[in-house]
VOGU-3710 file (C-alpha; in Angstrom, 3 decimals, decimal comma):
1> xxxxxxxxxx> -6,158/-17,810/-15,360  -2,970/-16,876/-13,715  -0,702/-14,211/-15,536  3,063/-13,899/-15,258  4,463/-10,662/-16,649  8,132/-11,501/-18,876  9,662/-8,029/-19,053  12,677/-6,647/-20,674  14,251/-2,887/-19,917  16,859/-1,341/-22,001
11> xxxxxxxxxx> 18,788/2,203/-21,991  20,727/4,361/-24,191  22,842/7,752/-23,957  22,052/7,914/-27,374  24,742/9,618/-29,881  24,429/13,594/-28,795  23,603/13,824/-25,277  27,150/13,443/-22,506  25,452/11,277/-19,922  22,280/9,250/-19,104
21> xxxxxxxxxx> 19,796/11,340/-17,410  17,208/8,039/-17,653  16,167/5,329/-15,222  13,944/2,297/-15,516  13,028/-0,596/-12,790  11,408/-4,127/-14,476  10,161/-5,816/-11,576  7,477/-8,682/-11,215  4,622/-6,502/-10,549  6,228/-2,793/-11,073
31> xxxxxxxxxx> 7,728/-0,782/-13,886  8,462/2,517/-14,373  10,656/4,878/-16,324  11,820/8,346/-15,811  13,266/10,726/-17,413  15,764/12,983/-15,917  15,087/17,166/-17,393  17,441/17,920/-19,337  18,946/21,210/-19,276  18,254/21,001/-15,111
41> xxxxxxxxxx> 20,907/20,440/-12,753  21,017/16,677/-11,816  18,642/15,043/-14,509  19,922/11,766/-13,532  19,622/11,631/-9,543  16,136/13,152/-9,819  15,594/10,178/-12,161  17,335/7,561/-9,998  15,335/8,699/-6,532  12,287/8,330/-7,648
51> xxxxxxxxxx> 12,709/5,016/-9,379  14,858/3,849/-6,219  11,276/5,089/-4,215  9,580/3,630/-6,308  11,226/-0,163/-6,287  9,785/-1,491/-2,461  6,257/-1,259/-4,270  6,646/-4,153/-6,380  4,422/-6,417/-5,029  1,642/-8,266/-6,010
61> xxxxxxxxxx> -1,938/-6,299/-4,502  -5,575/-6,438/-4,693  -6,421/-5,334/-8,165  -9,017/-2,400/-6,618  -5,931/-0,816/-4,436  -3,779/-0,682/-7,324  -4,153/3,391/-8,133  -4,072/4,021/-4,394  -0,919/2,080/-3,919  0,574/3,399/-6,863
71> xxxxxxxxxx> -0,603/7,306/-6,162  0,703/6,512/-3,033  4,233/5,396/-3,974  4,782/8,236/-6,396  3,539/10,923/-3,560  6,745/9,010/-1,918  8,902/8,962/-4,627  8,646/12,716/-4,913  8,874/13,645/-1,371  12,277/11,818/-1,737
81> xxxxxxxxxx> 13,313/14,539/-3,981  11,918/16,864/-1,467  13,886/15,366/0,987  17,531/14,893/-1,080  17,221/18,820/-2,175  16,623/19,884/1,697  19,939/17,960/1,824  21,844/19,591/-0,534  20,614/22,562/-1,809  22,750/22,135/-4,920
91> xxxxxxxxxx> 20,280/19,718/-6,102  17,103/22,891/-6,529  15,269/23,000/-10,298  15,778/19,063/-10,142  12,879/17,116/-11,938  11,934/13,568/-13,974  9,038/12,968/-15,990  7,781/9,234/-14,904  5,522/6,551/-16,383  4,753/3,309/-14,432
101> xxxxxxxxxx> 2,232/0,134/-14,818  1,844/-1,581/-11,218  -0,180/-4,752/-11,832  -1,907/-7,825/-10,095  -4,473/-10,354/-11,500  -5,689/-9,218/-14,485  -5,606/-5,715/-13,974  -3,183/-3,038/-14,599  -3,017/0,908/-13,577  -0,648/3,296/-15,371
111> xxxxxxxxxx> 0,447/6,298/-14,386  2,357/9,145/-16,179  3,402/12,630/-15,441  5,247/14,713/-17,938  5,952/12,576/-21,710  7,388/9,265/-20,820  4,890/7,073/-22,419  2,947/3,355/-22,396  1,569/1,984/-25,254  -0,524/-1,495/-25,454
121> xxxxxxxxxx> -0,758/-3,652/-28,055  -3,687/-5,749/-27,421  -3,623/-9,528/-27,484  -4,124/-11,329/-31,062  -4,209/-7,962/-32,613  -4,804/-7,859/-36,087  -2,847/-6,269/-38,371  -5,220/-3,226/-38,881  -5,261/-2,858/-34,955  -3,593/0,158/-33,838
131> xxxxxxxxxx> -1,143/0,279/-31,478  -3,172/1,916/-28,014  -1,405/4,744/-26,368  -2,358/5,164/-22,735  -1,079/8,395/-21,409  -1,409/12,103/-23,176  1,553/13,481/-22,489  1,804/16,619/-20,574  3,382/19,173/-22,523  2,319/23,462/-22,820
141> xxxxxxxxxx> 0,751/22,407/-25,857  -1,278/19,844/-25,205  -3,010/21,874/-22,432  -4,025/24,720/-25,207  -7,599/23,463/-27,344  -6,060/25,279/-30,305  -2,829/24,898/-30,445  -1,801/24,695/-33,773  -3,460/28,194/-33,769  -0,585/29,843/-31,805
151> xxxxxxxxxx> 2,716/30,675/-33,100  5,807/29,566/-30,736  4,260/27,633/-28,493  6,806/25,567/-26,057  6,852/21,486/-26,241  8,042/21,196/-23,351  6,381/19,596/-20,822  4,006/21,231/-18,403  3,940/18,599/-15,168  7,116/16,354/-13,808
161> xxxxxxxxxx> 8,528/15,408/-10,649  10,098/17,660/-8,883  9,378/17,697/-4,908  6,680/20,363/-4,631  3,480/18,915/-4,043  1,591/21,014/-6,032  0,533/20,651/-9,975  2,508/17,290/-9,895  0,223/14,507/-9,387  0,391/11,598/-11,760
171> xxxxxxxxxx> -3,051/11,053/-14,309  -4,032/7,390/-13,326  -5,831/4,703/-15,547  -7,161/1,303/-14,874  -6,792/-1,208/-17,394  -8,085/-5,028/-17,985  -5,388/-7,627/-18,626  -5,545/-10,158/-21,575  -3,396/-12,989/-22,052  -0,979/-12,216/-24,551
181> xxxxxxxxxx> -1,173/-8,326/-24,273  2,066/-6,272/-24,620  2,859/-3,117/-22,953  5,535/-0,350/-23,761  7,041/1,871/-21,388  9,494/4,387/-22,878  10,995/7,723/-22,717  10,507/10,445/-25,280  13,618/9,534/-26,843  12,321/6,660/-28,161
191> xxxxxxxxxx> 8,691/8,044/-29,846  10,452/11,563/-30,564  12,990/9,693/-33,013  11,316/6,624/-34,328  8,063/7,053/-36,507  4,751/5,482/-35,425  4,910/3,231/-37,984  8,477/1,824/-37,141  7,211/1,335/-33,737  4,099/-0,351/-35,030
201> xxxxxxxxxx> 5,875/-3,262/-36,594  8,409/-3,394/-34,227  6,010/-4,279/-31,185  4,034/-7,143/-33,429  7,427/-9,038/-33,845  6,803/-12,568/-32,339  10,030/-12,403/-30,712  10,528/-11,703/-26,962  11,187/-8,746/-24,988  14,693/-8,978/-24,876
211> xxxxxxxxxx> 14,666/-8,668/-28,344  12,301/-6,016/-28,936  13,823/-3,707/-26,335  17,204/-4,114/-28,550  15,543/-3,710/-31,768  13,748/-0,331/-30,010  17,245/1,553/-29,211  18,610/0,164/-32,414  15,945/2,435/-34,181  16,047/4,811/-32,177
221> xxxxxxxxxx> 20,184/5,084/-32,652  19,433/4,761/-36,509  17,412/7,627/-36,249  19,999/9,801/-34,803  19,769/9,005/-31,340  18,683/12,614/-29,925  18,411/11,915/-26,878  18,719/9,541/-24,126  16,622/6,715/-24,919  15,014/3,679/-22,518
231> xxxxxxxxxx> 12,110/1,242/-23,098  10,552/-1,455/-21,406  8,757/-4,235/-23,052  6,365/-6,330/-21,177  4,537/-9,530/-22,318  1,644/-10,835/-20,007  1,288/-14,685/-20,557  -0,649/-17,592/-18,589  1,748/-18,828/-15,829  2,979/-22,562/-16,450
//
């Protein structure tokens, strides 16, 4: 069976933060969001050069070179920042977190470094099925067995984007494609504002992508809107 992925992306400023330090690219067979740092000089254009990297990849593959191809286009994307901070030195301490699904037939690979996320909700889910996340983010704390066992620890995250070569590679899964599976890609300003549950029900609405990216940053705005928030939604369904 032949699959046709019908994808929606949405962003937000969100209600505190000055400017949008987010990107996203919904393709055909690529999607990816990043996350500009905050509180780093030019959040935005490290988010915007690696997505702009990223965007000649979209193209349909052979499902076994899919975590080469897509290793391979984010080992581009970040010696693009590499390459725009030689240019303008201004631009050093620059970094985005990134998560991206590169598929073809029925198989998809995700990648994710820093705590942009994907979630899948599996075709005809139930409704005791849980909602599958498929990335750990990479934050000080996950990396400690114990954490909750030491006082102060930092949440921010551990790995991003950021030029240098070493310490950043993405983590890189392979997954098998139903008909009527949904994916979620989103930035932590989504999932650090809306509770699990919200985002539960929200993904099992029958509607469309279009309107479950809208319903996504409208909780996320309810919920104060922290922080810069982008999703994509993407439904795989047989081709007619």
């Amino acid at each position: 069976m032949t699959l046709t992925a019908h994808a929606a992306a949405r962003t937000h400023v969100g209600h505190v933060r000055r400017r949008n330090e987010d990107a996203a690219y919904a393709g055909s067979h690529l999607f990816a969001v990043a996350d500009g740092l905050g509180g780093h000089p030019a959040g935005d254009i490290a988010a915007q050069t690696v997505i702009n990297a990223l965007r000649p990849h979209d193209r349909p593959a052979a499902p076994g070179d899919l975590p080469r191809l897509l290793g391979s286009a984010i080992h581009t994307a970040s010696r693009s920042l590499r390459e725009a901070i030689t240019a303008d030195p201004g631009l050093i301490g620059m970094g985005t977190t990134l998560v991206a699904l590169l598929w073809s037939d029925t198989t998809a690979v995700i990648a994710n470094v820093g705590d942009s996320r994907a979630y899948l909700l599996p075709a005809h889910a139930s409704a005791d099925t849980p909602l599958r996340r498929l990335t750990e983010d990479h934050t000080y704390r996950n990396l400690i067995a114990d954490a909750d066992a030491v006082p102060n620890l930092p949440a921010r995250i551990s790995r991003f984007l950021d030029g240098r070569p070493e310490g950043r590679s993405p983590d890189l899964t392979v997954h098998t494609i139903h008909p009527g599976d949904r994916f979620l890609l989103c930035s932590d300003g989504l999932t650090e504002a809306v509770p699990g549950k919200l985002l539960n029900e929200a993904l099992r609405s029958p509607v469309d992508p279009p309107q479950v990216t809208d319903h996504l940053i409208t909780l996320a705005l309810d919920h104060g809107g922290p922080d810069n928030v982008t999703v994509i939604v993407i439904d795989m369904k047989p081709t007619t």
